[in-house]
N, C-alpha and C positions, 0 to 999 in steps of 0.2 A: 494761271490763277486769275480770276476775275475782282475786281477791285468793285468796292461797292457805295453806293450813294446816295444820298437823303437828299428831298427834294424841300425848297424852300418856297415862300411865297414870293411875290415883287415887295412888298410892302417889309418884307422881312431883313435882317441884317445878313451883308453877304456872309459872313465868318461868322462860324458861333464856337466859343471857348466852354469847353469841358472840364470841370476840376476833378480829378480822380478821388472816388467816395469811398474805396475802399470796404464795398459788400458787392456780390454778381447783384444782388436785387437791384442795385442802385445802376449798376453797365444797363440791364433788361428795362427797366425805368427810362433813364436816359434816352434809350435808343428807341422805345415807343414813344416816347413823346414827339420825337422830331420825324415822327413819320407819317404828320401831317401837313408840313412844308412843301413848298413846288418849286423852286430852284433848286440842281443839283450841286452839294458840297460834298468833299470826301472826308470820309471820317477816320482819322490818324487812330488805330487800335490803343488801347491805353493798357497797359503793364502795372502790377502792384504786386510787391514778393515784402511777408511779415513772416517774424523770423521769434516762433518761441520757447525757451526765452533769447534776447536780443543780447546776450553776455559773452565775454570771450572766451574761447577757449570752450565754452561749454556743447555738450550734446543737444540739440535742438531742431525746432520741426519747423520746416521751412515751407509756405505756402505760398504759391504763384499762384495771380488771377489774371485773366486778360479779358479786358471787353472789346468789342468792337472788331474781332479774330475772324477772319471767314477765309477758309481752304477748301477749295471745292472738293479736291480729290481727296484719298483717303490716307493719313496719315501713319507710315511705316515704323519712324521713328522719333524719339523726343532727345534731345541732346542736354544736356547742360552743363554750361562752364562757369567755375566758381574763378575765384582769386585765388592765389598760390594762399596756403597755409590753411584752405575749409578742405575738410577730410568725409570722403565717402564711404570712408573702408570700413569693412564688414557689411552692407546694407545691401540686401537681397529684394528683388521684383515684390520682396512679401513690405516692405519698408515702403513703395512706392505705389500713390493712388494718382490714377488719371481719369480726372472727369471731364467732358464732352457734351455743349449743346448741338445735339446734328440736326436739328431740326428749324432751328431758328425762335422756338418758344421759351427759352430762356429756362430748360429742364436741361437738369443735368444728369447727364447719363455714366456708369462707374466705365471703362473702357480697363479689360483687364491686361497685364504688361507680363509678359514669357520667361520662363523663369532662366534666369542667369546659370553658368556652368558653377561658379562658385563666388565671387560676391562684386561688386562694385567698387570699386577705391579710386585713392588719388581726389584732385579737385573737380575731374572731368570724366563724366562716363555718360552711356548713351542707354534708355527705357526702350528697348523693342516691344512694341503694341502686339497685342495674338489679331493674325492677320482675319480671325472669324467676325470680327466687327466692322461694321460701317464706321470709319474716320474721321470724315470730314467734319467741320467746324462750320458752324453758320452761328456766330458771334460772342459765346461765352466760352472758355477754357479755364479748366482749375486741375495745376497740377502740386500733389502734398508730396513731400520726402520727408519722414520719420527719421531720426537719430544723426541727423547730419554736424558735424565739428565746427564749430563756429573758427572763422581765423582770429587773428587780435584785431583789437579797438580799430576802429574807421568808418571812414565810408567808401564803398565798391560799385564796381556795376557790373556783377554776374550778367550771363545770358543765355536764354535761352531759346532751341534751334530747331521745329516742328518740319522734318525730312517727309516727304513726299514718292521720294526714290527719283523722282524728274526734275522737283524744285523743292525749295528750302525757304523757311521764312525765320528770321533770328530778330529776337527782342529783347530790350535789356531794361534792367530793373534797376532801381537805387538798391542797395542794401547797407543799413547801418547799424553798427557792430558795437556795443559801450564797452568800454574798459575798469568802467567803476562796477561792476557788479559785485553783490555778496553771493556765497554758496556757502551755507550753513551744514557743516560735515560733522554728524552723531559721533559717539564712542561711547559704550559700555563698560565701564572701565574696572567698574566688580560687581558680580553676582553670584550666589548660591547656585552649585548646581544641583540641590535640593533644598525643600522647606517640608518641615512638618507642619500636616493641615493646624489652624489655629494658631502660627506663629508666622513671624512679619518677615516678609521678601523686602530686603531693602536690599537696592542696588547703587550703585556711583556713575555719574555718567560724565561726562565732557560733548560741548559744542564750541567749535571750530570755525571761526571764519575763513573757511579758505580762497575767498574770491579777490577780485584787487581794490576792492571799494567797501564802504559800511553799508550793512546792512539792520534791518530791524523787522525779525521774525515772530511766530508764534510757534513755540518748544511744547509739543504734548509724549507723556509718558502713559504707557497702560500698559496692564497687567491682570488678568483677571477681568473682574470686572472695577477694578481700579482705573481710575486715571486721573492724571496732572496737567495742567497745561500752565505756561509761561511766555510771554514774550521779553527780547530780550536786546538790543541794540550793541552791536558789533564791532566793531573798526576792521579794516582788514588784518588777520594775524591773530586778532584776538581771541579768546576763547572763555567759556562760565562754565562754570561745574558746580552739580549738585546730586544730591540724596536724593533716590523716590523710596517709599514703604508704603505696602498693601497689606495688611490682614487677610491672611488667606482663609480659605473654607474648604469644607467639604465636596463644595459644587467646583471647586478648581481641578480635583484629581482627574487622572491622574499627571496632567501636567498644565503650564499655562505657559505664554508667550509673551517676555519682555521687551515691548517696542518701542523707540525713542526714537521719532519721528521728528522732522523740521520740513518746511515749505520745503526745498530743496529733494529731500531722500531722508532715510529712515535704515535703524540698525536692529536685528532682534536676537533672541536668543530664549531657547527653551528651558523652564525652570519643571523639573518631579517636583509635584508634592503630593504628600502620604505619609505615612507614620503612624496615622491615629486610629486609634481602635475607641469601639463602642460596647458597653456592654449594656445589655436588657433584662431586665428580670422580668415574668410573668409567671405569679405576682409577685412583688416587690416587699414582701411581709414576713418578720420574724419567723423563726423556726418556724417556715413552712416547708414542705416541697415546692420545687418551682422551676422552670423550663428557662435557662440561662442562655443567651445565644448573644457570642462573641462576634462583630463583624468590623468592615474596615473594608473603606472604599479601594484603595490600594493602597500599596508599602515597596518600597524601594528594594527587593529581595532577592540576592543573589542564589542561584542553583536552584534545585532542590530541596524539597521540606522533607525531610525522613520524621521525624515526631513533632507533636504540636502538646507544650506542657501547660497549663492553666494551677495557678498557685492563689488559693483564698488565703484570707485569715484564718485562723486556727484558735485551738484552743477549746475549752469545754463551751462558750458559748461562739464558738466561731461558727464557718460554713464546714458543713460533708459533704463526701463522695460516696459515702459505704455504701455499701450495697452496688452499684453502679457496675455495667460493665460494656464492651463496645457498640451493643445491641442501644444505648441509652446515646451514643454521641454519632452526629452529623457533620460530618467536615466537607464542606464545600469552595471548591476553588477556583475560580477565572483563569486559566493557565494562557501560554502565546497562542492566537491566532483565534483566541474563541472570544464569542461576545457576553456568551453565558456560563456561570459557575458549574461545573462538574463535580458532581456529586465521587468523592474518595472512600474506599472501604477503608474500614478502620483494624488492625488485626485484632485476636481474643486478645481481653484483657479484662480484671477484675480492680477494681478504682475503691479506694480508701482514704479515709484522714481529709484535708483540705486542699493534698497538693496531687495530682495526676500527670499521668504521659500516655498520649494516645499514638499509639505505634500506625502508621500509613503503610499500608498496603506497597508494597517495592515494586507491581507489578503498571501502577497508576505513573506517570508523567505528571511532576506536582509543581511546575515550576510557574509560580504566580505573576500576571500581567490584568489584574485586576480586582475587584470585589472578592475577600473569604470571606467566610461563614464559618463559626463552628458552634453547632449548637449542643447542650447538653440536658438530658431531658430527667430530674429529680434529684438538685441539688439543696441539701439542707437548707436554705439560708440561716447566716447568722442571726442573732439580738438585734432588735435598732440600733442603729445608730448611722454612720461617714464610714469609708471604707476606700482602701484602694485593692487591687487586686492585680499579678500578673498575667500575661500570657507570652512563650517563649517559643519562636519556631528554631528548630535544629535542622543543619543538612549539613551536605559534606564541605559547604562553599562557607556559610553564614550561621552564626549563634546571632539571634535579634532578639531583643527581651521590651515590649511594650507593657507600661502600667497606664491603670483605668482607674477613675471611681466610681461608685457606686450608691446609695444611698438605702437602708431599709428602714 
């Protein structure tokens, strides 16, 4: 391995001290400026390993720089040893990036590392390089490790060991470890596991300080298109609890996503909502005929729909059906796996009074996972006036009875 050298002037200072800057820009900086000097000094590689985040105990990603690195030959393997109590277990070649200036212009190149039989552990394990790359090093090196265990509180001097298969070069870093840190841990602690569209999702949550020091975070809630946010200052142990409520919509069905996140990590859970039915008149005017069409973005609906009943108001100025028969009704349903409603036959049936039952076809798959429809084409409407109105699916699983209003 060749050792390398910057030339200084006579006029120049025999030693020149380098404080570590901590970016490669500032090593590739350094090292051109002093390459206009004429006495030869030799330049000590300089080492910087940041650790995020820097808390104990926790999972974090650990970044080695080195300026000043030059390996002529090409690099077989990367070694590194931690202190007893930092854990590499479970971390696959896919956790670890090594980048490489081989050229000396201060670009860095990805160098990809071979995939392990089954994972990395312990404080000490070794990155074999895919031997399809040029290795050598002419003066910057960055190697990352994703997901690494932090030990407890202190300060260490891991090292790390760039093998050559012939010779070996080993460099060690400071590494400081706090013991005060917060880790702000969610809990969901009650939720609906359904809402009807137009009524409020309120859920209960807890934040947990589980780190060994106070922390002071920002707490956001969403749901929908809902959201909360709070910060909140901590002790270690401690914890706060509160309420979030969203007004749900129609543009939520048919489910939305309860998330309660903190700096740290974040908890969620799936909320249905559906329930609600619409009903349309065209036109909307006393004892008229009028094309009525029943719909509902989704509904929470176990099995099977064997009949779909529709109950008006009655009475001599209520709503009719008379006359009516399956040739006059439209049922359509979103069943699993489809994006669009399916059009269902309806069996014979002859419709009276203000209450009906449209018998479904036994041969159709009716089992709903989104948007029905059922339209009905020449119903009386009642007198003016407010109005509520049923509609009730049957099957063999579910009796479900939605009420609507209406207005003529």
């Amino acid at each position: 391995m060749k050792r390398r050298y910057f030339i200084l002037s006579a006029s120049a200072l025999a030693t020149i001290s380098l404080t570590l800057s901590g970016t490669m820009a500032s090593f590739a900086n350094s090292a051109s400026a002093l390459a206009n000097f004429q006495t030869v000094v030799p330049m000590d590689t300089e080492t910087r390993l940041e650790l995020i985040p820097d808390s104990a105990g926790q999972e974090s990603t650990h970044v080695w720089e080195f300026g000043y690195l030059f390996i002529d030959d090409d690099v077989d393997t990367i070694t590194v040893d931690y202190p007893a109590g930092t854990s590499l277990d479970g971390l696959t070649e896919k956790d670890v990036i090594v980048e490489l200036d081989r050229s000396g212009d201060g670009d860095l190149k990805e160098i990809k590392v071979n995939k392990v039989d089954s994972s990395y552990s312990g404080s000490t394990d070794t990155f074999d390089l895919a031997g399809n790359f040029n290795t050598n090093i002419e003066g910057l090196a960055k190697v990352t490790i994703e997901g690494v265990t932090n030990p407890g509180s202190g300060v260490y001097e891991p090292e790390m060991t760039f093998d050559t298969g012939t010779d070996s070069r080993t460099l060690s870093a400071e590494m400081g470890v706090t013991g005060d840190a917060a880790f702000y841990e969610p809990a969901i602690d009650s939720a609906p596991s359904e809402v009807t569209v137009g009524d409020d999702l309120v859920a209960d949550y807890t934040i947990t300080n589980t780190g060994t020091g106070p922390g002071n975070q920002e707490i956001t809630i969403t749901a929908g298109s809902g959201e909360e946010s709070t910060t909140k200052a901590l002790d270690a142990g401690d914890s706060y609890s509160d309420t979030f409520s969203y007004t749900t919509s129609t543009d939520d069905a048919p489910s939305v996503d309860l998330v309660v996140a903190t700096e740290d990590t974040s908890v969620s859970r799936e909320i249905i909502v559906g329930g609600e039915w619409d009903l349309d008149l065209d036109p909307a005017k006393q004892n008229t005929s009028s094309i009525h069409t029943w719909s509902t973005g989704f509904i929470d609906y176990q099995g099977e729909v064997d009949t779909i009943t529709v109950d008006y108001p009655g009475g001599n100025q209520g709503a009719s059906l008379d006359g009516l028969t399956e040739q006059d009704v439209t049922v359509e349903i979103t069943r699993q796996g489809e994006d669009q409603p399916t059009t269902i036959d309806v069996n014979t049936g002859n419709y009276s009074g203000s209450t009906a039952t449209f018998d479904l076809d036994g041969r159709y798959d009716t089992d709903i996972d989104g948007p029905v429809i059922v339209t009905i084409d020449g119903v009386e409407n009642p007198k003016k006036g407010d109005y509520t109105a049923d509609i009730t699916l049957d099957g063999t699983e579910e009796t479900a009875t939605y009420t609507v209003s209406f207005t003529i």
